[in-house]
N, C-alpha and C positions, 0 to 999 in steps of 0.2 A: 549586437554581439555582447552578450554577457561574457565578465570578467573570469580568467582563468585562474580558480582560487588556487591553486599551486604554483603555476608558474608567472600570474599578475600581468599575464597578455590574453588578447585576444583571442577566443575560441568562435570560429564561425560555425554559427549554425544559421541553416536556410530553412528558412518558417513560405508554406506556402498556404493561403489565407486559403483557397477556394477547395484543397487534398483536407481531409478529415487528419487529422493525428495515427502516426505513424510509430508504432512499437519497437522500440530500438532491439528489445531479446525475449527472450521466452521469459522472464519473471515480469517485463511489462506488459507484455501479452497476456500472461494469465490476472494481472492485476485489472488490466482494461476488460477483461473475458469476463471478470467478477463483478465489477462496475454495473457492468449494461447487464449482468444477468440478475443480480441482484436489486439497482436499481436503490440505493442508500440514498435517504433524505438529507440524511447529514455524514458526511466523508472527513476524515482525515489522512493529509501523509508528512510524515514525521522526515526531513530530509527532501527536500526538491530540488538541490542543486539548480540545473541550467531551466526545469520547468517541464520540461519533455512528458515524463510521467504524469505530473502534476496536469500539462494538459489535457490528455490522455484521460484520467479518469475525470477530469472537468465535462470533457466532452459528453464522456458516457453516463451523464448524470441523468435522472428525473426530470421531469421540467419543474424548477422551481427547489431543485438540491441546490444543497452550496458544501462547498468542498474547502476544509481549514487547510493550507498550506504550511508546515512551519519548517524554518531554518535559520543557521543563526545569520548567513547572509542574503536576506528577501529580495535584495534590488537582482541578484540572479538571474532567479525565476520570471523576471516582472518581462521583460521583451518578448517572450515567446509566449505566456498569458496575453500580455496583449496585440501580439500577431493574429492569437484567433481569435480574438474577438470575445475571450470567455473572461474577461474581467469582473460581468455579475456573476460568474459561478465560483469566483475563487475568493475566497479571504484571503491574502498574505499574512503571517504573526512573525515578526522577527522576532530572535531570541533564541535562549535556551530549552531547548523544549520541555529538559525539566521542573522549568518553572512556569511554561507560557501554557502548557496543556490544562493546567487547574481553570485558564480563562475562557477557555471551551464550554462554548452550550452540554447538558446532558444530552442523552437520546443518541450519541454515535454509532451510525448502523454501521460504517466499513473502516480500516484503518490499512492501512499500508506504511511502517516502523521500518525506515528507511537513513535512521541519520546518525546517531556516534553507534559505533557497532562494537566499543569495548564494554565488558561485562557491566560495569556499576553505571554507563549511561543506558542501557537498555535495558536493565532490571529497573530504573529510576522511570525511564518512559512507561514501561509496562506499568508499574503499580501505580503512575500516575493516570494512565490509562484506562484501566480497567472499572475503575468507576463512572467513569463517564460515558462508557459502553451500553446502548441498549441489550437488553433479553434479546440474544440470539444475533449480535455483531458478529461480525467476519472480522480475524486481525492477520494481516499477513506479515510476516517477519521477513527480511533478505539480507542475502551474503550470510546463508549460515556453512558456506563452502571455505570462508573465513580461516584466521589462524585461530589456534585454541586460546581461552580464556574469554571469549567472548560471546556473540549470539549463540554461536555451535554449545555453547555450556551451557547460556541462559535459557533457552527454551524449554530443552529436557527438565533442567531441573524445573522450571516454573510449571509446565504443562506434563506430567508424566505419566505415562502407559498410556492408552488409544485414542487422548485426548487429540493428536498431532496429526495433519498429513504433511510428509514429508516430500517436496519436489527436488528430487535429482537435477545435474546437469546447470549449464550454465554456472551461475551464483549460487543456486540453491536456496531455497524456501521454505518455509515451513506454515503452514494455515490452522487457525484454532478458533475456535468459536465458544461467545458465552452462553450457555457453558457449553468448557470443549469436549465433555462425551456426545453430544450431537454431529459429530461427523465422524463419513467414513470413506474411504476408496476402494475400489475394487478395479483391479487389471486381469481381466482375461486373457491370456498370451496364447491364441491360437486361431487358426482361420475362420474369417468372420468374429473374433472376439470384440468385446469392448471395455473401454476405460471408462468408468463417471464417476466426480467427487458428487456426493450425498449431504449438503448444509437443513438446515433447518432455519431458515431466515426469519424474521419478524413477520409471514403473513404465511408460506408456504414451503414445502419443499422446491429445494433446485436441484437437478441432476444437469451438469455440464460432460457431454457423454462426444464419441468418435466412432 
């Protein structure tokens, strides 16, 4: 049981070793959907709390990815990494991430920016970030459903006009790619219609479609 960093008790989570990783909402779902479709040699997530996500996109790695964890409290994350057994896909970094991200290999094909969500900690990740991004990363930002002054502001301004796709509902999302005019979405709203996000990855197109 990782520690309740709010309240300093016990939070139970049940890890079952033999059940695959289980997506707690629709912004880990679409991070996990990204994962396995995209298939990033080198993964980061910015924020891994209890490890959930963290295993999640472990799971869905390449064979032979390895996925940077960072947060400023790692032993968190550590019990549910090592439930499933995915300890060689994950690095732990404690710290801050605006300072631990410079210690990152280059070549980051995916990122998931999930950890201080006030404006100047996620503007700080971002441009720490974005260098160590390969040609054509995937970064996904969350909680931009947020109070203002923060993701919900930093995005826009950083990524602005059709750079962005914006996911409603739940937390809210937003997906950008380098560079971010390489994507697009398109929602057909009518019988038989369909949804697909359109990325441009480091080898090929991917359409994630319904």
């Amino acid at each position: 049981y990782p520690p309740d960093i709010t309240h300093g008790g016990p939070v139970p989570i049940t890890v079952d070793p033999d059940v695959p990783p289980v997506p707690e909402g629709a912004t880990e779902a679409l991070v996990g959907l990204l994962v396995r479709l995209l298939q990033p040699r080198i993964a980061v997530e910015i924020g891994m709390l209890y490890g959930l996500t963290t295993a999640l996109m472990a799971y869905n790695l390449p064979p032979g990815g390895i996925l940077y964890g960072l947060d400023l409290m790692p032993d968190s994350a550590r019990p549910v990494i090592d439930a499933y057994g995915l300890t060689d896909r994950v690095v732990i970094v404690g710290g801050d991430s605006t300072k631990t991200i410079s210690t990152l290999p280059d070549g980051i094909e995916f990122a998931f920016v999930d950890g201080n969500h006030g404006y100047g900690a996620v503007k700080a990740d971002t441009e720490a970030l974005w260098p160590k991004l390969a040609d054509g990363a995937v970064v996904v930002f969350d909680d931009l459903n947020g109070i203002r002054g923060g993701v919900i502001d930093w995005v826009p301004e950083r990524f602005p006009g059709e750079g962005v796709v914006y996911i409603p509902g739940d937390r809210g999302s937003a997906i950008v790619q380098k560079p971010p005019v390489h994507i697009r979405m398109e929602d057909e709203h009518a019988p038989g219609g369909r949804m697909f996000l359109e990325l441009l990855p480091w080898t090929h197109t991917q359409k994630v479609g319904r």
